[in-house]
C-alpha positions as CSV (number, residue, x, y, z in Angstrom):
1,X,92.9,89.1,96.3
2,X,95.8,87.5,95.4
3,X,96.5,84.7,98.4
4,X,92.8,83.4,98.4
5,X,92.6,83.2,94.4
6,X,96.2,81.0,95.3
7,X,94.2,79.1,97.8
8,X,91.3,78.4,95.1
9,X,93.9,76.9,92.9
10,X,95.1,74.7,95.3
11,X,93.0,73.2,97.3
12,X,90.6,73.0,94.3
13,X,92.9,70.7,92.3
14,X,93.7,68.6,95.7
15,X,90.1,68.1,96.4
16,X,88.9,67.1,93.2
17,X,91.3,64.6,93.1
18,X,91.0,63.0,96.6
19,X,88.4,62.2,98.7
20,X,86.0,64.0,100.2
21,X,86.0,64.2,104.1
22,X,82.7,61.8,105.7
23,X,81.9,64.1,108.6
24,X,81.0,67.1,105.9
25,X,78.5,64.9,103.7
26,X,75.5,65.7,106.0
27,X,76.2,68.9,105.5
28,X,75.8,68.9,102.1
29,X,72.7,67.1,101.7
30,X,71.0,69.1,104.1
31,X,71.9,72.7,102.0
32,X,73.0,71.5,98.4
33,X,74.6,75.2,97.9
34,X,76.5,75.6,101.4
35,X,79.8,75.9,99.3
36,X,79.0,78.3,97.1
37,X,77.2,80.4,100.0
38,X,80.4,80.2,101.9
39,X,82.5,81.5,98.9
40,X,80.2,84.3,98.3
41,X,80.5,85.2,102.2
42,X,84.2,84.9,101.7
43,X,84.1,87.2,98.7
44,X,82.5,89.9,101.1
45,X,84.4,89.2,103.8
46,X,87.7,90.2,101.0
47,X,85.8,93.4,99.2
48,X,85.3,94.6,102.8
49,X,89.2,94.5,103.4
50,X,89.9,96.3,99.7
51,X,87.2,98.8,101.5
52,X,89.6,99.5,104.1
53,X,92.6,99.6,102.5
54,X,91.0,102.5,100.1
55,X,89.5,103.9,103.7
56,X,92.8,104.2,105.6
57,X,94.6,107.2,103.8
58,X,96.7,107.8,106.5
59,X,98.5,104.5,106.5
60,X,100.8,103.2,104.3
61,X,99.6,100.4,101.9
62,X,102.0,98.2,102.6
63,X,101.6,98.3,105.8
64,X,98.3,97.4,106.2
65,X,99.7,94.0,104.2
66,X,101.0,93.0,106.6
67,X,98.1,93.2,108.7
68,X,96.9,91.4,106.1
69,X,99.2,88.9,106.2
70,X,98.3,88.3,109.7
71,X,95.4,87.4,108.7
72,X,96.7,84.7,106.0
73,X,99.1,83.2,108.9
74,X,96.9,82.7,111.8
75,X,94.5,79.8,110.1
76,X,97.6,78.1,108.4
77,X,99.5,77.5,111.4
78,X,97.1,75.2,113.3
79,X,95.7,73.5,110.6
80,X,99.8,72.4,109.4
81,X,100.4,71.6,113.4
82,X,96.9,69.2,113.0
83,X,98.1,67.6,110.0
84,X,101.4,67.3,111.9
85,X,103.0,68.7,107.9
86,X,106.7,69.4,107.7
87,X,106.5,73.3,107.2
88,X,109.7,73.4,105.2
89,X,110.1,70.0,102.8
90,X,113.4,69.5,101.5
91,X,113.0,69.8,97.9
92,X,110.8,72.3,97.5
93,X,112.1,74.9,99.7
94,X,113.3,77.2,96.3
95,X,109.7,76.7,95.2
96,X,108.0,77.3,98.0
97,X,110.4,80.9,98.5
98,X,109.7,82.2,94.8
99,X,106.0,81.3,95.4
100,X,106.1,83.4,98.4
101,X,108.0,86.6,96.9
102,X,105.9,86.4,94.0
103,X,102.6,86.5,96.1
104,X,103.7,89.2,98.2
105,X,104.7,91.4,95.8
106,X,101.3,90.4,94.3
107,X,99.5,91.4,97.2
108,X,101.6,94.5,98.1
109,X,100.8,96.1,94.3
110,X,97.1,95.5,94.8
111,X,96.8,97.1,98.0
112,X,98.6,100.3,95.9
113,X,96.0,100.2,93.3
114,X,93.2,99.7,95.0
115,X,94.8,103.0,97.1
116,X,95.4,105.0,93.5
117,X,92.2,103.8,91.3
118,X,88.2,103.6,92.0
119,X,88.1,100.4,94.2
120,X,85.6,98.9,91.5
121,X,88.5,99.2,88.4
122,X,91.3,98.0,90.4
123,X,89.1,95.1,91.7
124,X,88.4,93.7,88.4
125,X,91.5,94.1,86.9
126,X,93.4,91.7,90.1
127,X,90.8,89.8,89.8
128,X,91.7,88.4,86.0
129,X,94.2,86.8,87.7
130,X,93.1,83.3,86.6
131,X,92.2,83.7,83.0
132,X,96.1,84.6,82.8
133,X,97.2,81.8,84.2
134,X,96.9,79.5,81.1
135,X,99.3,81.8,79.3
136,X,102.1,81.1,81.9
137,X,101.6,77.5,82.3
138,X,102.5,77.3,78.5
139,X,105.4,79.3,78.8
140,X,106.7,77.8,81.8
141,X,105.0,74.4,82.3
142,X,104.6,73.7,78.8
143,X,100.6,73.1,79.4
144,X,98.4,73.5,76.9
145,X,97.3,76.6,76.1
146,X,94.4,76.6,73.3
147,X,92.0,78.4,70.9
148,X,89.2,78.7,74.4
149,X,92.4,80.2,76.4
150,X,93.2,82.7,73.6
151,X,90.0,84.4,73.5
152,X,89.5,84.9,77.4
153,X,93.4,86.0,77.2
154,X,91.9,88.8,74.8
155,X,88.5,89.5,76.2
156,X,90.8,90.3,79.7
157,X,92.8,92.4,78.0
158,X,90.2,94.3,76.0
159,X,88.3,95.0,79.6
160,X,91.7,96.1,81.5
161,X,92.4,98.5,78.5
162,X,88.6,100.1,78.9
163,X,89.0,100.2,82.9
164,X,92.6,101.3,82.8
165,X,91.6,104.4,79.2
166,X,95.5,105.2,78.8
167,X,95.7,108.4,77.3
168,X,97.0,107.5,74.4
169,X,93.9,105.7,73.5
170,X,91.2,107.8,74.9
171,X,92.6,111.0,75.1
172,X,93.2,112.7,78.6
173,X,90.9,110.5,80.6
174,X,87.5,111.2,79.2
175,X,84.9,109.0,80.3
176,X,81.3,108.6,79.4
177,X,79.7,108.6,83.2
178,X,77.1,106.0,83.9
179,X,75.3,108.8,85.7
180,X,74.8,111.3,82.8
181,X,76.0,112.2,79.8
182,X,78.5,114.6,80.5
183,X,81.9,114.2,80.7
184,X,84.2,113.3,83.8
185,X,88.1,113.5,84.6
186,X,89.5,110.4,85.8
187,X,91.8,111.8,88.4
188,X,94.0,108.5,89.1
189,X,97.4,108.6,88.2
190,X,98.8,106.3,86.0
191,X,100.6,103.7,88.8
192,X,97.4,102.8,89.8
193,X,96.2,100.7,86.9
194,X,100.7,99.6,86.7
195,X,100.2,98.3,89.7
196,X,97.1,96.4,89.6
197,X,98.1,95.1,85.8
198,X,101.6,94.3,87.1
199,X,99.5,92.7,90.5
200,X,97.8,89.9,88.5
201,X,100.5,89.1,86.1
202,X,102.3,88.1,89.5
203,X,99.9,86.0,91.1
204,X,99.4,84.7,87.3
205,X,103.0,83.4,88.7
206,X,102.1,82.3,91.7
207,X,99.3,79.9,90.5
208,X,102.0,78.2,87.7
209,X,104.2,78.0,91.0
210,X,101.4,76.4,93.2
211,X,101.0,73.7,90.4
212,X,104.6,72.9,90.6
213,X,103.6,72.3,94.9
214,X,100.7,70.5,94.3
215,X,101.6,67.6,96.1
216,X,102.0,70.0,99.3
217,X,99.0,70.2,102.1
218,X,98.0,74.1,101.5
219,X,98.4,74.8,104.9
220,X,102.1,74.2,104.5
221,X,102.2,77.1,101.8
222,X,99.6,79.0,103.6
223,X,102.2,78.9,106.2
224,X,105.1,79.9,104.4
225,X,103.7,82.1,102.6
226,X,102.8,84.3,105.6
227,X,105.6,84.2,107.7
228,X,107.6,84.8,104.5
229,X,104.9,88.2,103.5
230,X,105.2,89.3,106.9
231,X,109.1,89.3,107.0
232,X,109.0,90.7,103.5
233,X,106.3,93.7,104.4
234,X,108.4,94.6,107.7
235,X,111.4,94.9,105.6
236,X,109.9,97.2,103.6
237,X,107.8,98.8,105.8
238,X,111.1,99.9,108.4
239,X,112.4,101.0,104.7
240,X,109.6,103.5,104.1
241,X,109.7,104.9,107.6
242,X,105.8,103.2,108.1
243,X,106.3,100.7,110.5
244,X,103.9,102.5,113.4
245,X,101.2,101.8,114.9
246,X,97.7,103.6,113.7
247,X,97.5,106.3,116.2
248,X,93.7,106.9,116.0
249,X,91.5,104.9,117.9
250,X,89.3,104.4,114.6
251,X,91.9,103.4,112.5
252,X,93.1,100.7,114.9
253,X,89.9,99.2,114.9
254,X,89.3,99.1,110.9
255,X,93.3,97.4,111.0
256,X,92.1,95.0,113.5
257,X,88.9,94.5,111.2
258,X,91.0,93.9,108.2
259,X,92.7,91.4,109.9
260,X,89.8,89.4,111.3
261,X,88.0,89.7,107.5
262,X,91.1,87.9,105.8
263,X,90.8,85.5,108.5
264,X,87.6,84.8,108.0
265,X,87.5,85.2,104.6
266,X,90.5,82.3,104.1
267,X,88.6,79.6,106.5
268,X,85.3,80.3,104.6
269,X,87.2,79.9,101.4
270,X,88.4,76.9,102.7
271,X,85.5,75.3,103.8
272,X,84.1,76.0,100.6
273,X,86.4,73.8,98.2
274,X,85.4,70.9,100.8
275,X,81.8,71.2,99.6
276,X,82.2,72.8,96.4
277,X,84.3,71.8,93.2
278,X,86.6,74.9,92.4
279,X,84.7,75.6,88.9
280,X,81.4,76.6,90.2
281,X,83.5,78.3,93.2
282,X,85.7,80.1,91.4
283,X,82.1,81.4,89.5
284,X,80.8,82.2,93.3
285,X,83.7,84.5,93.7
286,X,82.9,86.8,90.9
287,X,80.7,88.8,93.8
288,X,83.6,90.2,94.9
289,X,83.7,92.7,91.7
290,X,79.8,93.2,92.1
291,X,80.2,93.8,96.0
292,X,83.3,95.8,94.6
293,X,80.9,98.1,92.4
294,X,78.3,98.5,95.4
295,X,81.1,99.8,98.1
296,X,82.8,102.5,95.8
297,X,78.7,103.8,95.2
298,X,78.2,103.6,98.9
299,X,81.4,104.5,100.5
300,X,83.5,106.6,97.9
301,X,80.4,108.0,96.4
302,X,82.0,107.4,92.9
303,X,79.7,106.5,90.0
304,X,81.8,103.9,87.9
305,X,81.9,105.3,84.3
306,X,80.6,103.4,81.0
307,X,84.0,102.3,79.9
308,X,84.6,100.7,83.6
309,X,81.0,98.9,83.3
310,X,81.7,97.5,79.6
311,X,85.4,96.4,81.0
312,X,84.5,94.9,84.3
313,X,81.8,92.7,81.9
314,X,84.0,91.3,79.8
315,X,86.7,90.9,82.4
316,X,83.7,88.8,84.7
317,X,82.0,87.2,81.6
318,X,86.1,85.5,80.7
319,X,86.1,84.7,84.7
320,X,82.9,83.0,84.5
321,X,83.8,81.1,81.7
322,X,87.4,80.5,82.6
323,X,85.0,78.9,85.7
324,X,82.4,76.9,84.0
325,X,85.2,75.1,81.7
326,X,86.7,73.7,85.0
327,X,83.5,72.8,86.2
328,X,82.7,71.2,82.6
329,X,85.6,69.1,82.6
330,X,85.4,67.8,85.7
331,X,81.5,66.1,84.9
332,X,81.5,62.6,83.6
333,X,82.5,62.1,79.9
334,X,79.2,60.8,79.1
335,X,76.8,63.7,80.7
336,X,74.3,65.1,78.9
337,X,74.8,68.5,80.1
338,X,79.1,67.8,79.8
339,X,77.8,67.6,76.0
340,X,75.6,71.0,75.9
341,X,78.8,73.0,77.1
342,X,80.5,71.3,74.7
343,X,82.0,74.7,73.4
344,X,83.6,75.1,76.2
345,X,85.9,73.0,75.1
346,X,87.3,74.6,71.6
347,X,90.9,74.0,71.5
């Protein structure tokens, strides 16, 4: 989802530059992988809230954000009050606002996609959040954007387009199913695959404004950002007529769930940039497409068709990539294995 990929960014880029905290070393050495387990916990912890958000018919999307948002607030708060950070720092207050409206709106559009499409295609599509962000660096930061960055720009777009089949490409929404060989109606409208498009090139946003922070403690924008969503989400919510609470007993629980995954899924990400350098983290969180893939199966009983497979590979293989070129660059310039992934680095 959109806040933790923000999260990745961040803490990723202040971790690898600083130094790491004494007390977590043992850890390391006794279980070399701890960060990457921790990521791919997190990346269950998050699938399972897209779960109930697709579950929970009877509640307005955007409701359930702020839930979620709930869930984004409650870590930041007393980790900022530790750190005894200024929550609002004069000069970057404008910053810190867009960063927040564009990551709510992010959010907000995911949670209607993953309402209007199989959860499996929405997921993959929000989840190419990072491969875009290059693009809008050049455009706004004026960071370079080269030959490596074109072609997982294109791959992207070549998987969203087979996930997404607009009619006017495939006809009216044939698909091949992985099942058989006959042929299947996709029955989503097309909003849904809008949304979760429209979704990533927002957080895309998001990331380019986080760069601009980078000098902030994340749980400062951790903190704005979700006093800031949950403002936004009431707003809207008192708009829509949906600001209730769930009046089955069921429901209630699965909103109190979603809340405690997010939570648990934000420390865990957390934890893991401490042990972990972002690259082979942001490679840990490709589960959350796979996990993604195995929920709609279980839970939806929908059998993801062959255009969705061949998309969602191509959108994880530019992810993975994207991943492994962060990693790359951030091993010693005279590294044997820095100089097999050499083509990683085409520009």
């Amino acid at each position: 989802m959109p806040e933790h990929l923000e999260l990745q960014q961040l803490v990723g880029g202040v971790l690898q530059g600083g130094v790491r905290h004494h007390s977590l070393s043992w850890l390391t050495c006794t279980c070399p992988y701890l960060g990457l387990i921790l990521a791919t916990v997190s990346s269950l912890f998050f699938s399972l809230c897209s779960v109930i958000v697709k579950g929970l018919v009877d509640i307005n999307p955007i409701e359930l954000a702020t839930f979620r948002f709930i869930g984004v607030l409650l870590p930041s708060i007393p980790i900022a009050i530790y750190k005894e950070e200024s929550l609002f720092p004069r000069g970057k207050r404008i910053i810190l606002v867009l960063r927040c409206f564009v990551g709510t709106t992010g959010l907000m559009l995911s949670f209607y996609a993953f309402r209007h499409m199989p959860l499996a295609d929405a997921s993959v599509i929000i989840f190419s959040t990072p491969v875009f962000v290059a693009l809008f660096a050049r455009l706004f930061l004026r960071e370079s954007c080269g030959m490596f960055n074109v072609i997982t720009i294109v791959l992207t777009l070549i998987g969203v387009v087979l996930i997404s089949r607009p009619s006017t490409l495939f006809g009216e929404g044939a698909a091949s199913s992985m099942a058989d060989e006959q042929v299947v109606e996709t029955s989503y409208d097309v909003w849904g695959p809008v949304a979760a498009l429209s979704s990533t090139l927002f957080s895309a946003n998001a990331y380019v404004l986080l760069r601009a922070l980078k000098g902030l403690h994340y749980s400062v924008i951790m903190t704005n950002f979700g006093a800031f969503a949950l403002v936004y989400t009431l707003i809207v919510c008192y708009y829509l007529g949906a600001l209730c609470w769930p009046l089955c007993g069921t429901d209630r629980l699965l909103v109190i769930a979603l809340a405690l995954f997010s939570f648990g899924g934000q420390i865990l990400l957390t934890l893991a940039l401490q042990f972990e350098q972002a690259g082979p983290v942001a490679i840990a969180r490709s589960a959350d497409i796979v996990f993604a893939f195995i929920w709609q199966i279980m839970f939806f009983k929908e059998t993801p068709t062959l255009y969705s497979v061949m998309g969602a590979l191509l959108v994880v293989s530019s992810v993975l990539l994207s991943g492994l070129r962060k990693w790359a660059l951030a091993l010693p310039r005279d590294s044997d294995l820095r100089k097999r992934l050499k083509f990683l680095f085409l520009e």
